[in-house]
N, C-alpha and C positions, 0 to 999 in steps of 0.2 A: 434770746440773747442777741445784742447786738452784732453785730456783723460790720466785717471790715474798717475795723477803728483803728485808726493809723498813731503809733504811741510818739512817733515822730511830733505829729499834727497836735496831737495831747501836752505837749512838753511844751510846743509854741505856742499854744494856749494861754498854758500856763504863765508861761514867761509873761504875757502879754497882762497877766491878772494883776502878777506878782512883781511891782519894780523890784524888788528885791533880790529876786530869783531872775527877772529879766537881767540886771546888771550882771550877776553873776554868772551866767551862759556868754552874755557879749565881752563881759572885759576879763571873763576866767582863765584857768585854761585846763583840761580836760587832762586831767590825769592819766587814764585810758580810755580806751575805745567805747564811745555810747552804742552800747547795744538794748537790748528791748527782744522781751519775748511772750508771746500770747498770753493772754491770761482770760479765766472767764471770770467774770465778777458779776455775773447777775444770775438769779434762780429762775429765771424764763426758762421754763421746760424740763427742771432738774427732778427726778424724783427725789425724793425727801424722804420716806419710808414705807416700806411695806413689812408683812406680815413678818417679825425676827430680826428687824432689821432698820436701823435708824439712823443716818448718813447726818455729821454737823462738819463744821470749819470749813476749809478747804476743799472736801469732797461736795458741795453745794454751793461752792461759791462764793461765798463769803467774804472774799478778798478784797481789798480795797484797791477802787479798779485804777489810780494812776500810780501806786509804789510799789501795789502787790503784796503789802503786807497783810498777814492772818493770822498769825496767832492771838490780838486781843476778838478780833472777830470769832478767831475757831472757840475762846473762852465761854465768848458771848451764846454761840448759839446752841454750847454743850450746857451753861445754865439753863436756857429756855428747855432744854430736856428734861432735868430737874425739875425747873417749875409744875411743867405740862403733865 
């Protein structure tokens, strides 16, 4: 899992990719307070399953690491259960 990834740093990234979204941070204006809160979004290290027991979506990670959204992920990786 990566480590110390500043979602601050992510967003000005972002901005930087996106004129779009750059225009809108510089000439917006912020409804409320930007906040940001950890998230893990990689399966580096995650156990996945043992014996009884089979962990998808959210509990593995899943999550898409700059919005934090999971449920089409958590979708995704409950079909790979089915398939498998």
């Amino acid at each position: 899992m990566q480590e110390n990834v500043s979602q601050r740093r992510m967003l000005d990234d972002f901005c930087e990719l996106s004129a779009p979204a750059g225009a809108l941070v510089r000439e917006g204006q912020w409804a409320g307070r930007l906040e940001g809160a950890p998230l893990r979004c990689s399966l580096h290290g995650a156990r996945l399953a043992r014996a009884g027991l089979l962990a998808t979506g959210e509990a593995v990670a899943s999550d898409y690491a700059f919005i934090g959204k999971g449920i089409s992920k958590a979708m995704e990786t409950g079909l790979l259960v089915v398939v498998a």
